[in-house]
BAFI-3210 file (N, C-alpha, C; in Angstrom, 3 decimals, decimal comma, padded with zeros to 6 digits):
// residues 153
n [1|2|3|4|5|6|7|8|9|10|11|12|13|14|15|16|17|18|19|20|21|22|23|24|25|26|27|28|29|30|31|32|33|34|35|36|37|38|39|40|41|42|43|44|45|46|47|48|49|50|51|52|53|54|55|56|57|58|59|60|61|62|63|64|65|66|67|68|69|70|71|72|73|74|75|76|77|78|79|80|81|82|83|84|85|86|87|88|89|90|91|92|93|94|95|96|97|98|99|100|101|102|103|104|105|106|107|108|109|110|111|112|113|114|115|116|117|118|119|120|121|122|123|124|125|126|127|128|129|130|131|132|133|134|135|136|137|138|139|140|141|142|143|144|145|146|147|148|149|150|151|152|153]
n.u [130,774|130,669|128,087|126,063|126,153|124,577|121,636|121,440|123,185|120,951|118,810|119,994|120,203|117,393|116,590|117,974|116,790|114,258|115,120|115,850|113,405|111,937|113,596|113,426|110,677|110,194|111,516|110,971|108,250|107,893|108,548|110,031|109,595|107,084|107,599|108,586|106,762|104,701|106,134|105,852|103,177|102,746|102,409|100,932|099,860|101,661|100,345|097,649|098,051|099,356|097,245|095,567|097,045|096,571|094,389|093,708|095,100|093,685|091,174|091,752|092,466|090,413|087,249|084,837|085,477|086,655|084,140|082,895|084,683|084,269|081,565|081,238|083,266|081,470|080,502|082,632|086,226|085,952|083,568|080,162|078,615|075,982|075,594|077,906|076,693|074,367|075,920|077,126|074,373|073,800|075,237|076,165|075,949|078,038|079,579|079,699|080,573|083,246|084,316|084,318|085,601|087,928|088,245|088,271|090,931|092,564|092,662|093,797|096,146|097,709|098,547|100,304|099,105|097,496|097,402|098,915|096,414|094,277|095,874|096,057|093,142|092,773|094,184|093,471|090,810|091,216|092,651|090,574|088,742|089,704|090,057|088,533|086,665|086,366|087,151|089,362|090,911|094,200|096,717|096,672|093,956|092,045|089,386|088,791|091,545|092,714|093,014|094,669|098,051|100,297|101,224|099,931|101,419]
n.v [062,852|065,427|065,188|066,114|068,957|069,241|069,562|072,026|073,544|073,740|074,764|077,882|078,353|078,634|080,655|082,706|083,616|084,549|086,174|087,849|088,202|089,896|091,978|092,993|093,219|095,489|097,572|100,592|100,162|097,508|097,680|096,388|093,468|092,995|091,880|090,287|088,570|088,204|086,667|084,210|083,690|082,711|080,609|077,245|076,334|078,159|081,018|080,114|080,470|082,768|084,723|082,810|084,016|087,017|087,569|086,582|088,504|090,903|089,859|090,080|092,944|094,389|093,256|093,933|094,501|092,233|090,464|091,679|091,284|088,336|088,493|089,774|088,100|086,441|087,590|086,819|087,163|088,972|090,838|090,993|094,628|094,338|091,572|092,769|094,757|093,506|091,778|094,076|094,885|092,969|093,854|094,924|098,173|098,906|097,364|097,606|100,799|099,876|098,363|100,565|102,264|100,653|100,187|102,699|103,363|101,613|102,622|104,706|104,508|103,166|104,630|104,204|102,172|103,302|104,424|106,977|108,906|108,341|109,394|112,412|113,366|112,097|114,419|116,391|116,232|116,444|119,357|120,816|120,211|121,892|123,983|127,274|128,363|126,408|126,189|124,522|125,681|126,449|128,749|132,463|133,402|135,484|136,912|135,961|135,832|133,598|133,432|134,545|134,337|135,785|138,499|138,827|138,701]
n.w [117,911|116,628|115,582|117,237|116,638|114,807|114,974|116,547|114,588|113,235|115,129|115,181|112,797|112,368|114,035|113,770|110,919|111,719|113,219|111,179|110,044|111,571|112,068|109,351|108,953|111,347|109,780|108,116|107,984|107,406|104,519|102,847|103,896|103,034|099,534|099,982|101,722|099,892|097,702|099,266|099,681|097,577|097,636|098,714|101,995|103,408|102,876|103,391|106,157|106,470|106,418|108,257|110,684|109,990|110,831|112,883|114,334|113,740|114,657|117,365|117,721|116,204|116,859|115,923|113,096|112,019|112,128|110,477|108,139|107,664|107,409|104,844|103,275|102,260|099,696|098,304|096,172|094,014|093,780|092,390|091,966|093,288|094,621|096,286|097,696|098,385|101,062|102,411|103,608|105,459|107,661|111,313|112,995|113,880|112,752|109,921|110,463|111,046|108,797|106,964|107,611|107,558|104,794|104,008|105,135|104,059|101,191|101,750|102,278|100,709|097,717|095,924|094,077|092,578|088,936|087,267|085,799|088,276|090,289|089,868|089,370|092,031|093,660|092,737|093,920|096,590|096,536|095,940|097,932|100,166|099,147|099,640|097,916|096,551|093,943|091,443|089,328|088,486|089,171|089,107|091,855|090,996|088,793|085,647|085,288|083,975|081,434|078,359|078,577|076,785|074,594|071,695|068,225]
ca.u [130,510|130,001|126,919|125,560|126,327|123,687|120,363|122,258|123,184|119,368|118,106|120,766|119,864|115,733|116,562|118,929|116,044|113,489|115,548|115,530|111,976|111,982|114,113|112,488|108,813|110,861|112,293|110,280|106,869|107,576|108,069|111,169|109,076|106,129|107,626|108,628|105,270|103,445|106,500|105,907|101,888|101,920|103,049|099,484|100,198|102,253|099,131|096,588|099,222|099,042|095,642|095,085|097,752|096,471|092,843|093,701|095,448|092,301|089,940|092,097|092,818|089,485|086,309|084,046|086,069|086,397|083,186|082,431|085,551|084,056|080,232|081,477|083,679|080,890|080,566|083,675|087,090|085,776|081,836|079,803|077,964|074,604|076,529|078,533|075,793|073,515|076,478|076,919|073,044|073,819|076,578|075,504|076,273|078,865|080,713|079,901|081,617|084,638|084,620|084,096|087,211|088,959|088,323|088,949|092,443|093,533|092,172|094,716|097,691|098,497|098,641|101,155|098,556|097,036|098,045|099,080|095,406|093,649|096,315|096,022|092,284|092,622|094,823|092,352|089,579|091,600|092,594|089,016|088,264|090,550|090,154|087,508|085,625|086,416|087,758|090,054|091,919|095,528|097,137|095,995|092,911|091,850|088,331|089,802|092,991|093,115|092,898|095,679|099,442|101,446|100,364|099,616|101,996]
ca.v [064,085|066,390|065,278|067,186|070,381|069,335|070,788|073,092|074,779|074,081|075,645|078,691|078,744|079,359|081,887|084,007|083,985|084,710|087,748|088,809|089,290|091,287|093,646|093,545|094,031|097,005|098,696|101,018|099,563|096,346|097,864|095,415|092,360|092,732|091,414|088,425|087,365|087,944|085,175|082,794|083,529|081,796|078,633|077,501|076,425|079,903|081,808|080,172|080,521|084,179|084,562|082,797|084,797|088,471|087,608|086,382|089,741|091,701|089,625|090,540|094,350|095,420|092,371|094,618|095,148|090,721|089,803|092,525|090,522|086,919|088,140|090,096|086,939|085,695|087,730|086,259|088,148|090,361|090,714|092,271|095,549|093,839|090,811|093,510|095,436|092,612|091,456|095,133|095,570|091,523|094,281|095,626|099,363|099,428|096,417|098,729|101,418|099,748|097,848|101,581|102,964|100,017|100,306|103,849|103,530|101,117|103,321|106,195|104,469|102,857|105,569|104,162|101,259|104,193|104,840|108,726|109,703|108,522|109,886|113,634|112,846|112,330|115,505|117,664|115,899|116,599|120,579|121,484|120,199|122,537|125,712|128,309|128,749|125,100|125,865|123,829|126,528|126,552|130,035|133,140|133,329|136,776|136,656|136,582|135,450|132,244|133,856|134,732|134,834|136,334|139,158|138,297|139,999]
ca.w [118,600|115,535|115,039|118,084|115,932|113,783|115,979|117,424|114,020|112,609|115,837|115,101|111,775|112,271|114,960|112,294|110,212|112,896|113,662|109,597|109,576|112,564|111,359|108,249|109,665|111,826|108,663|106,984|108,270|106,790|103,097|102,716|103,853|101,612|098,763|100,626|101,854|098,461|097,075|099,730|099,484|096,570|098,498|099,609|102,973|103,830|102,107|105,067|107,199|106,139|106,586|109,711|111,452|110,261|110,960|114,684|114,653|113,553|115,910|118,957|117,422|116,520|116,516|114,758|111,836|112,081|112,085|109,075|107,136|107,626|106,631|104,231|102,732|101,701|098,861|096,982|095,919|093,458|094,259|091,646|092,805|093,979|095,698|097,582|098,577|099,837|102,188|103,454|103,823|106,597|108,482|111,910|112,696|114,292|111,985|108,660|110,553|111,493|107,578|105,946|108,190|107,408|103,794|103,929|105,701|103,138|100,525|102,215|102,709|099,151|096,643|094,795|093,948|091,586|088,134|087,088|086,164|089,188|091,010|089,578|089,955|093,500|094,288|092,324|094,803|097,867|096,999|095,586|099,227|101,202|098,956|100,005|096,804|095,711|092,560|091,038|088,456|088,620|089,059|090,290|091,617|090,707|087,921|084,156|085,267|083,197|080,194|077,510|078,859|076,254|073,581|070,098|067,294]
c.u [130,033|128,431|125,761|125,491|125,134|121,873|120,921|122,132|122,001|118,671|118,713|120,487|117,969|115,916|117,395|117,730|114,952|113,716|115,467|114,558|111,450|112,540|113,628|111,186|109,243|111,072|111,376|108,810|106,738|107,399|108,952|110,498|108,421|106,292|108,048|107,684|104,672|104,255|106,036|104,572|101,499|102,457|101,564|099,631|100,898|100,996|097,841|097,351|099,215|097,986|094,982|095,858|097,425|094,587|093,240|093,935|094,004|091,329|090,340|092,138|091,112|087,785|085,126|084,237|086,186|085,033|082,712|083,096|084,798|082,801|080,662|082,933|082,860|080,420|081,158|084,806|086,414|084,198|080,893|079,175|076,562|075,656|077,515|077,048|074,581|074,463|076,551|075,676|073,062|074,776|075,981|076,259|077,750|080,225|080,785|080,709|082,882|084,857|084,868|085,314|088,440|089,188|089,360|090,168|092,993|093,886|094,224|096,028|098,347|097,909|099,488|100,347|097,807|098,114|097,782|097,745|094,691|094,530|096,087|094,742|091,950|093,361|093,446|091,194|090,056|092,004|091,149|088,400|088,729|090,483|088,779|086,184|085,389|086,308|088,455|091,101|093,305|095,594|096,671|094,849|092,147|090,646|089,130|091,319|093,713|093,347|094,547|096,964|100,141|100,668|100,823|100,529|101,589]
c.v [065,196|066,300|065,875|068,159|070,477|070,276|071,841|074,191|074,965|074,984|077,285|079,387|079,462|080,458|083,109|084,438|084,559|086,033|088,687|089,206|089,837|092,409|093,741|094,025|095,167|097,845|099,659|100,605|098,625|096,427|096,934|094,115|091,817|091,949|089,935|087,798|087,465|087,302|084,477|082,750|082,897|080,265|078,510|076,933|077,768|080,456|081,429|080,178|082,149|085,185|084,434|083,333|086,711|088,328|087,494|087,861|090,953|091,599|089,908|092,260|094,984|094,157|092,758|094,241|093,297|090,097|090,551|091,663|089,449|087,299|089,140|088,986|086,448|086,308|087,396|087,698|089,223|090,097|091,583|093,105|095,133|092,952|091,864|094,105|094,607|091,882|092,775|095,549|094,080|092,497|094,785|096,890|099,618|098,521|096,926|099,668|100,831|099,171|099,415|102,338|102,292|100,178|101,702|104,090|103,586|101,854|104,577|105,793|103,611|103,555|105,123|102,782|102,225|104,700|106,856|109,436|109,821|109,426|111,278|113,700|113,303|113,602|116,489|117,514|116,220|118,837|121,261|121,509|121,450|123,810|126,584|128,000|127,444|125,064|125,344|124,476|126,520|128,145|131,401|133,516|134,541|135,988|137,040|136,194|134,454|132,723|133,960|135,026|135,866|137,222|138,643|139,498|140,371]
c.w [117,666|115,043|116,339|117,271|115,157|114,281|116,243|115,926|112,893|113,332|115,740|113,724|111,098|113,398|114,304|111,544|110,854|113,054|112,436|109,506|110,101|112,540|110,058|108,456|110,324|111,013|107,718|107,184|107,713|104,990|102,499|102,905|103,118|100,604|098,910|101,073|100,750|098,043|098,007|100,115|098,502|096,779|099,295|101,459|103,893|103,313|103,684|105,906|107,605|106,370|107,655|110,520|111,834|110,868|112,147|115,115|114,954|114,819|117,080|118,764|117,190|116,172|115,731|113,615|111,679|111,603|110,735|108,064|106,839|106,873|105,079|102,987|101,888|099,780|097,807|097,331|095,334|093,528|093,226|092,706|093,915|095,215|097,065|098,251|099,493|101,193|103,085|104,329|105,254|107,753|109,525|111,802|112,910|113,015|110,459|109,157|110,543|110,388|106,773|106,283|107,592|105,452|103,393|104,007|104,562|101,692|100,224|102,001|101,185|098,056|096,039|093,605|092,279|090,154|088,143|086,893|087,572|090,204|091,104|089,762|091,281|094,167|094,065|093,443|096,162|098,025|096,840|097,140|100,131|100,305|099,216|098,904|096,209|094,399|092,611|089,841|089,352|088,312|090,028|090,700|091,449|089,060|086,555|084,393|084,315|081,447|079,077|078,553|078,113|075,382|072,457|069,661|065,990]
res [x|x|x|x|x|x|x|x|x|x|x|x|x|x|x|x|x|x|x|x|x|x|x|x|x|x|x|x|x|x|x|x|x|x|x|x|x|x|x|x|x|x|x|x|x|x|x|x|x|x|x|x|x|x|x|x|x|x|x|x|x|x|x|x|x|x|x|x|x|x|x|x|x|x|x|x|x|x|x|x|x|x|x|x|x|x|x|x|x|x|x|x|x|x|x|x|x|x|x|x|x|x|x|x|x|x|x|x|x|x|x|x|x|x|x|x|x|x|x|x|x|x|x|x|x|x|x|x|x|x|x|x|x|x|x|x|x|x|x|x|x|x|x|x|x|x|x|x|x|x|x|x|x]
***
């Protein structure tokens, strides 16, 4: 009779886990999971597994931005500059927009991907945007301001 228990607490045991990476994908936008699919991405089976799961996602979420991925594949991982640009120049209009958004997003949402210059870099490029005169001086903005702090003795 004990050996009934045995499905029972395999099927008990993938539904425990089932439920972990639902509350992990819940937590934080999935910042807790992350590091668990990039270990078990380097398992090649999990990796296309990986792959063909977010792409289905994509092609039902936005088919534009799909069909831009696949012709844009063809370039390779890292593409030199030409190679990229003759796959973008194969993109129709609307599938460059929805690749240049998508780029962009990703662009937006991992800043921590940036070391300390680009980062300071990119602030300076974001207030120069938003100040009037689009300077970039620290302090006050009054003409001559930058000048000497303290008096000489």
């Amino acid at each position: 009779m004990w050996w009934l228990y045995i499905p029972l607490g395999i099927v008990a045991a993938v539904l425990v886990l089932f439920l972990l990476l639902i509350v992990l994908g819940r937590y934080k936008n999935g910042a807790l999971l992350r590091p668990l699919i990039a270990r078990l991405s380097r398992i090649g089976f999990m990796r296309r597994f990986f792959t063909s799961v977010s792409t289905k996602a994509i092609e039902r979420q936005n088919p534009d931005l799909a069909a831009a991925m696949k012709k844009m594949s063809t370039a390779g991982p890292n593409p030199t500059p030409q190679a990229a640009q003759k796959a973008l120049s194969r993109l129709s209009g609307a599938e460059r927009r929805a690749y240049m958004e998508a780029v962009q997003e990703q662009q937006e949402s991992s800043p921590e991907l940036l070391n300390r210059q680009n980062r300071r870099k990119l602030q300076q490029q974001q207030t120069r945007g938003s100040r009037p005169g689009g300077s970039s001086t620290s302090g006050s903005s009054r003409p001559g301001s930058s000048g000497r702090k303290r008096k000489r003795r």
